[in-house]
C-alpha positions in Angstrom: -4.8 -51.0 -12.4 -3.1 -47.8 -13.6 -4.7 -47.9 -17.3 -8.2 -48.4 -15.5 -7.5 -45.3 -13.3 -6.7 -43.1 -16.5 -9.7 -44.6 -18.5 -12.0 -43.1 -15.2 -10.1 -40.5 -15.5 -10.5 -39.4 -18.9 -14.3 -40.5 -18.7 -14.8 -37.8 -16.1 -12.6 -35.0 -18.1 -14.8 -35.6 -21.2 -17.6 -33.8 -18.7 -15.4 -31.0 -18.1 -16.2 -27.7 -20.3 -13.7 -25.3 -19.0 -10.7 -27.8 -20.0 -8.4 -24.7 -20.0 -8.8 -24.4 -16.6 -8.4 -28.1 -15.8 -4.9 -27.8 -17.7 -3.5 -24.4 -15.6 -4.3 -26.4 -12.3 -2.5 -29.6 -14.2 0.1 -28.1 -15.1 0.8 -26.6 -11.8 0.9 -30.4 -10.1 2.8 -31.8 -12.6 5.6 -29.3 -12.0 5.5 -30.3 -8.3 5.8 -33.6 -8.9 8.5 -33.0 -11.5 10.7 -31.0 -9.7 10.3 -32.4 -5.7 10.8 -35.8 -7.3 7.1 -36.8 -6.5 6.0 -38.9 -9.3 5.0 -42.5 -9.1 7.1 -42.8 -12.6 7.9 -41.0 -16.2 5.9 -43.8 -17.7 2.7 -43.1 -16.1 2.8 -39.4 -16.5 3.4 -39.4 -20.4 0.6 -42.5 -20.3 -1.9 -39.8 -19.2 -0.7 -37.0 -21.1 -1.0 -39.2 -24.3 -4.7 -39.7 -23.4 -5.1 -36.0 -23.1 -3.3 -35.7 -26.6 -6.0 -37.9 -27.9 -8.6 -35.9 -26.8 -7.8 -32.8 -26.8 -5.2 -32.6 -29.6 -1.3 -31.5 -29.9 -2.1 -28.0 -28.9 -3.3 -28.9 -25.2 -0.4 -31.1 -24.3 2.5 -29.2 -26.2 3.7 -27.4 -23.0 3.4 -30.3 -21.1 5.4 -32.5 -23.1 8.0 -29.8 -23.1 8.1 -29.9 -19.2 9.2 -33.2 -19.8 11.9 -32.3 -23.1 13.2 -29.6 -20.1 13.7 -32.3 -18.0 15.9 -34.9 -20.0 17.6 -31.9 -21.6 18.4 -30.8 -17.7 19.7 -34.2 -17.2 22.2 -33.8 -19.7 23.3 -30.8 -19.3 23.9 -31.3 -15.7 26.2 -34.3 -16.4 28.1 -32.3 -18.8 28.7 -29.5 -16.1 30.0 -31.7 -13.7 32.1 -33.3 -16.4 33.4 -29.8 -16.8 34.4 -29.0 -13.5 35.7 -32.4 -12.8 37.8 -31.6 -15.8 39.4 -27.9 -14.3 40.4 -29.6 -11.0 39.9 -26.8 -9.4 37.1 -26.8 -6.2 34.8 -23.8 -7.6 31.8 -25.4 -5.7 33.2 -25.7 -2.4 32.4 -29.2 -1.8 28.3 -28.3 -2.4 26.7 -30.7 -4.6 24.4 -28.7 -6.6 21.7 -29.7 -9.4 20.0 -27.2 -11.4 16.4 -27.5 -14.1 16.6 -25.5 -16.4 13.2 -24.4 -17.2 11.4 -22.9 -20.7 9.3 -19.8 -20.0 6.1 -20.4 -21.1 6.3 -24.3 -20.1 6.4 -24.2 -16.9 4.5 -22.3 -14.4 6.9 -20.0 -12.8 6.4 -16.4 -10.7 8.3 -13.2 -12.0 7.8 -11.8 -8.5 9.1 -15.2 -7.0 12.9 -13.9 -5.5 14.8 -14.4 -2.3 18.6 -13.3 -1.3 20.4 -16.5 -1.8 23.4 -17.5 1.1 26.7 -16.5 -0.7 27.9 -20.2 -1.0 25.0 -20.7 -3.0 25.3 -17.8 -5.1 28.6 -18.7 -6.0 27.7 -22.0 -7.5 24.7 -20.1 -9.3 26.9 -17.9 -11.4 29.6 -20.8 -11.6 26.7 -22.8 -13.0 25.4 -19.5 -14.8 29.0 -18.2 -16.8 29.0 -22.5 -17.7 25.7 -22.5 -19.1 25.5 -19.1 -20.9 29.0 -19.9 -22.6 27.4 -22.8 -24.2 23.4 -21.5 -24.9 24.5 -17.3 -26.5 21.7 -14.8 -25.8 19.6 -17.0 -23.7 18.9 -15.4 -20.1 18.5 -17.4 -16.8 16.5 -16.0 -13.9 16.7 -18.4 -10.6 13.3 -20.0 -9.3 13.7 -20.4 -5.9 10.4 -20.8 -4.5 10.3 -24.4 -7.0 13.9 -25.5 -5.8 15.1 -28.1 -3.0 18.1 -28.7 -0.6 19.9 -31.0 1.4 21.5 -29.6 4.0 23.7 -31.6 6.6 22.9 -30.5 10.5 24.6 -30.9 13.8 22.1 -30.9 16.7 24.5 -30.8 20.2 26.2 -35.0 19.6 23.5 -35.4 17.1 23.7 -35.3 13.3 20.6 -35.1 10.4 20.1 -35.1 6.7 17.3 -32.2 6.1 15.2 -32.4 3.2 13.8 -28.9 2.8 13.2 -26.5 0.5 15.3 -23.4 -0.6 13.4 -21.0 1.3 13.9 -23.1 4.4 17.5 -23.2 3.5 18.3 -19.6 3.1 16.5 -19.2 6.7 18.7 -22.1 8.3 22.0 -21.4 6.8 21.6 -17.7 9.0 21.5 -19.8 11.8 25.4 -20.8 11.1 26.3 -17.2 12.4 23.5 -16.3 14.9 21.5 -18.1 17.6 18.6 -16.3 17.7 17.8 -14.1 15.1 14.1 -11.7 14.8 11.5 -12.0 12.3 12.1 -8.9 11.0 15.7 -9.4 10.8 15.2 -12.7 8.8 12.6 -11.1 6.6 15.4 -8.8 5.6 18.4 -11.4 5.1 16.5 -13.7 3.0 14.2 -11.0 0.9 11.2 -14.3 1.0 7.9 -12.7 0.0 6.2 -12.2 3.2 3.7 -15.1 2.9 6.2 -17.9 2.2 8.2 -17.0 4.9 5.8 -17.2 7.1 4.4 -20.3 5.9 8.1 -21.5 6.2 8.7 -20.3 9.6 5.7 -22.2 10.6 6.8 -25.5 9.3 10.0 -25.0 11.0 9.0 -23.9 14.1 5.7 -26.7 14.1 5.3 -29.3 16.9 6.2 -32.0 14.1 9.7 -30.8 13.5 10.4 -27.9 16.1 14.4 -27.0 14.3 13.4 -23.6 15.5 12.0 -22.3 18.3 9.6 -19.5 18.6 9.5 -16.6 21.2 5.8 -16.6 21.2 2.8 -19.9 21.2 0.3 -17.5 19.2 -0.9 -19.3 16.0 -0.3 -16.3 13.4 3.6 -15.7 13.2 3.7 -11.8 14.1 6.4 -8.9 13.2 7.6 -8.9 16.6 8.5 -12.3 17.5 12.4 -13.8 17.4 13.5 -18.0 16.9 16.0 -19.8 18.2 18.3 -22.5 16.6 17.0 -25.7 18.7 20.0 -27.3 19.3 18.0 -30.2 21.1 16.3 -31.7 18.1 16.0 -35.1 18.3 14.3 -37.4 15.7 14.5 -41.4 15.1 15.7 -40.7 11.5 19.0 -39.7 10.1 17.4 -38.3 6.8 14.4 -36.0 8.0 12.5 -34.6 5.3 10.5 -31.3 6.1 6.9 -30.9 4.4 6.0 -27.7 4.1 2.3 -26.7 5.9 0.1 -27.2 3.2 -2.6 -24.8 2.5 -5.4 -24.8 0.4 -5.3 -21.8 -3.0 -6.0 -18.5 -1.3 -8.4 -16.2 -2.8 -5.6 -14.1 -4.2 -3.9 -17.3 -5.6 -7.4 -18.5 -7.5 -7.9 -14.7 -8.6 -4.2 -14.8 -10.0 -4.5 -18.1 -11.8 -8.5 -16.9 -13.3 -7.0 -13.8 -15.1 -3.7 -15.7 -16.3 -6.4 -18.1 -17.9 -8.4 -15.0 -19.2 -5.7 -13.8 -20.5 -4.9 -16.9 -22.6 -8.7 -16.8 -23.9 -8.8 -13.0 -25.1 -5.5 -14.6 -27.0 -7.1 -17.9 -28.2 -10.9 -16.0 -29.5 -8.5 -13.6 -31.2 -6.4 -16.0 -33.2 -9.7 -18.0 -33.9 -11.7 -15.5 -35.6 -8.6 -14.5 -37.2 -8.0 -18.2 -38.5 -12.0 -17.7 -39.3 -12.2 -15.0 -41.5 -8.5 -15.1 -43.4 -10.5 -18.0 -44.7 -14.3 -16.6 -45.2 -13.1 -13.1 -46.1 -16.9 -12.5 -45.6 -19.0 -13.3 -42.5 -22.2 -12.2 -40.7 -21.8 -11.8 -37.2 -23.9 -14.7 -35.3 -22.2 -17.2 -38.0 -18.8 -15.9 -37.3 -19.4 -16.6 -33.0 -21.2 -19.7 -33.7 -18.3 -20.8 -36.1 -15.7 -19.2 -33.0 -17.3 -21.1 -30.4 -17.1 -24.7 -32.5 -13.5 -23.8 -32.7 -12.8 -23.4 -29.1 -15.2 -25.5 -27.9 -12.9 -28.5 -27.0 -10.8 -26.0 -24.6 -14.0 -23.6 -23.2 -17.1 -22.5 -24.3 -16.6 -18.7 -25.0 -19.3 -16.0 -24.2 -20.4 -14.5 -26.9 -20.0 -11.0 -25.6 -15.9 -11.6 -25.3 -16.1 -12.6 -28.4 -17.7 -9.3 -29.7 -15.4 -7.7 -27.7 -12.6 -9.6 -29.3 -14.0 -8.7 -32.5 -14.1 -4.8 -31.7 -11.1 -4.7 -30.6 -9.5 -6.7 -34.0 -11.6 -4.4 -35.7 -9.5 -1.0 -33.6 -6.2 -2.7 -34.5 -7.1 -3.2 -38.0 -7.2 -6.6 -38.4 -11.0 -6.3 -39.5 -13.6 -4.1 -40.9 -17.3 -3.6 -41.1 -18.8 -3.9 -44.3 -19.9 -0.5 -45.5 -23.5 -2.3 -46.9 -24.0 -4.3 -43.8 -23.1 -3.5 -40.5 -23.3 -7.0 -39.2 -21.3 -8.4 -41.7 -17.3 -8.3 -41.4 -14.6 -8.5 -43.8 -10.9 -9.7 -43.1 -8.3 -7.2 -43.8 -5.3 -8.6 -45.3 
């Protein structure tokens, strides 16, 4: 049944023209499902990216096979960090079980912009984890993800005790509750540093009918500056493990802007190093061959406009890469 799905599948992607686009949003799911855990199996995943490969060739799948190389390397280096502090007998983690994916830039989509002020049990085993791992990898730099991380975190509710699966946003607001009972939104906003939409997508899960772990001063639908929650200390819930989906919202407009000019980007990149790889070779060419032979070149990624291409070819020509001829203006020559 699965081999049936991916042959629909890839009859359906052979119709797509902007593949580039279908890869960003592929990409992004594939982390998700990654990282939280989510996938149906390794087998299955690398079964699909191996049709893609066929299609599409090495140079569409490359950062997606590396999500999976991160991975397994991950895996290994985990085990030999806890081999390592086994080893020191000494209790540097304070009992916390922590797990950490190490992630190339470039493979993976991550956010520069994507911080939050971690609970100082947590940042402890970071730079325990951090002083272990830079010891071994010289020069390399690690910046924390925490909008792409999870956490298990062990609650008492009055008699009652849970398991909550959540994620590390939701963990750095919970953990505050260990000190206070009720605590304002501004005041969390400032403890945790979460950008301003995830907290209050966060606050909303939370504080939702479904889950109720905190409970909000006001009924209003929109979370506002002025409201306060409360640890709800009469949480009840069949299960011991209760795992806490996020409120799932479709791509803003911001989101799908974001995501259109990190794939523009990447095309102003691609035209470039095509005409490049196009006229190193000519030497010579007149302009409509040279965005006709472009175009073939890209064509199983996008279809290019032929005005970014020109523009792509102006700007070559400003940094030198390329030069009119001084015969015939609509020929160009390649500048070694």
């Amino acid at each position: 049944a699965s081999d049936v799905y991916k042959r629909q599948v890839m009859m359906l992607f052979r119709f797509i023209q902007e593949k580039d686009v279908f890869e960003k949003y592929y990409k992004q799911h594939l982390a998700k499902r990654l990282l939280l855990g989510r996938s149906v199996s390794d087998d299955a995943e690398r079964g699909m990216i191996a049709k893609l490969k066929t299609e599409c060739g090495y140079q569409f799948t490359s950062k997606l096979e590396g999500m999976f190389t991160d991975m397994k390397t991950s895996a290994d280096t985990m085990e030999n960090f806890k081999n390592s502090i086994n080893q020191s007998g000494t209790n540097q983690l304070n009992g916390i079980d922590i797990n950490v994916h190490v992630l190339t830039t470039g493979f993976w989509p991550t956010q520069s912009s994507a911080k939050c002020i971690l609970p100082p049990e947590i940042n402890r085993c970071c730079d325990v984890f951090a002083k272990f791992y830079l010891s071994r990898h010289n020069g390399r730099r690690l910046t924390w993800q925490s909008n792409m991380g999870t956490a298990e975190l062990r609650a008492h509710f009055g008699p009652k005790k849970h398991e909550l699966n959540v994620s590390t946003y939701q963990m750095c607001i919970l953990l505050l509750f260990n000190n206070y009972d009720k605590m304002a939104y501004k005041e969390i906003l400032s403890a945790t540093g979460i950008p301003i939409p995830d907290l209050k997508r966060n606050l909303t899960t939370l504080s939702s009918v479904k889950y109720k772990i905190l409970e909000r001063s006001s009924k209003d639908k929109e979370i506002s500056e002025d409201e306060s929650f409360s640890f709800n200390s009469k949480f009840r819930s069949k299960l011991y493990r209760v795992k806490i989906l996020n409120v799932t919202q479709k791509e803003t407009a911001k989101e799908r802007t974001a995501t259109q000019q990190k794939i523009d980007e990447d095309r102003k990149h691609q035209i470039e190093a095509a005409i490049v790889r196009v006229m190193k070779a000519r030497k010579n060419m007149e302009h409509s061959n040279l965005i006709a032979e472009v175009t073939k070149q890209l064509q199983s990624r996008f279809r290019p406009n032929p005005l970014l291409i020109k523009k792509r070819i102006e700007s070559l020509i400003e940094r030198e890469y390329l030069e009119r001829s001084k015969t015939d203006r609509k020929i160009y020559q390649y500048l070694a």
